[in-house]
C-alpha positions in Angstrom: 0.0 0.0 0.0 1.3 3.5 -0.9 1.6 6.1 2.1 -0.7 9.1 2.0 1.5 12.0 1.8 1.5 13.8 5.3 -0.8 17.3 4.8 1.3 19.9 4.4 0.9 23.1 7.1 -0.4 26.0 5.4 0.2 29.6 6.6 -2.5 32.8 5.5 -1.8 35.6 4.6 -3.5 39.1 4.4 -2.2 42.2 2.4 -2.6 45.7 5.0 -0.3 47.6 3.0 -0.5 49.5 -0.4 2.1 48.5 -3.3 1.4 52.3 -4.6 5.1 53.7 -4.6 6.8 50.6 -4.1 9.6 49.1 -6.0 8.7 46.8 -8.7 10.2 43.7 -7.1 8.1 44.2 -3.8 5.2 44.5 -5.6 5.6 41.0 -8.0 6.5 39.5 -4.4 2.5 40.7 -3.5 1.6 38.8 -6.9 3.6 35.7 -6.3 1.8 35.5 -2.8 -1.7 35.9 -4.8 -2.0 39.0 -3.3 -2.8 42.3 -5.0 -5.6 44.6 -3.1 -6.0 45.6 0.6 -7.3 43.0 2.8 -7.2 40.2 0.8 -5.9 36.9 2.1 -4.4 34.1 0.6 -4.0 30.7 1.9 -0.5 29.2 1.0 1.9 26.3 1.7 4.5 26.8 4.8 7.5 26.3 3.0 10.9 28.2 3.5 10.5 30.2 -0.2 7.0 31.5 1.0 8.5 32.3 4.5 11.0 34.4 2.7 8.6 36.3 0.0 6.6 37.1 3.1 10.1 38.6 5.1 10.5 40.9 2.1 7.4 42.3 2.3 6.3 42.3 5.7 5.6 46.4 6.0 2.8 45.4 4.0 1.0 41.6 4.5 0.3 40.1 8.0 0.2 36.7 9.2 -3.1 35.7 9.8 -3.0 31.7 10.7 0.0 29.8 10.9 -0.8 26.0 11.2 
């Protein structure tokens, strides 16, 4: 029998912060976290490339549920 692959802990996201007047990289971060208006949330995969787009922009997203 195969093993069922463990579920994998997800982490959510919300933006609070405007990318108006931000650099271009900061605001493709937003994108790549399926992010792109105020106080929307996104649920993703806790994985360390995630952690770190979230580090880069973290004057503008808050954690909201780390499982």
């Amino acid at each position: 029998m195969a093993k069922k692959p463990a579920a994998a802990a997800t982490i959510t996201v919300e933006q609070v912060g405007s990318p108006i007047r931000r650099e271009a990289k900061q605001r493709q971060t937003l994108i790549g976290l399926k992010l792109n208006k105020l106080h929307r949330t996104s649920t993703l995969e806790d994985t360390p490339a995630v952690r770190g787009m979230i580090e880069k922009v973290k004057h503008l997203v808050r954690v909201v549920d780390g499982q």
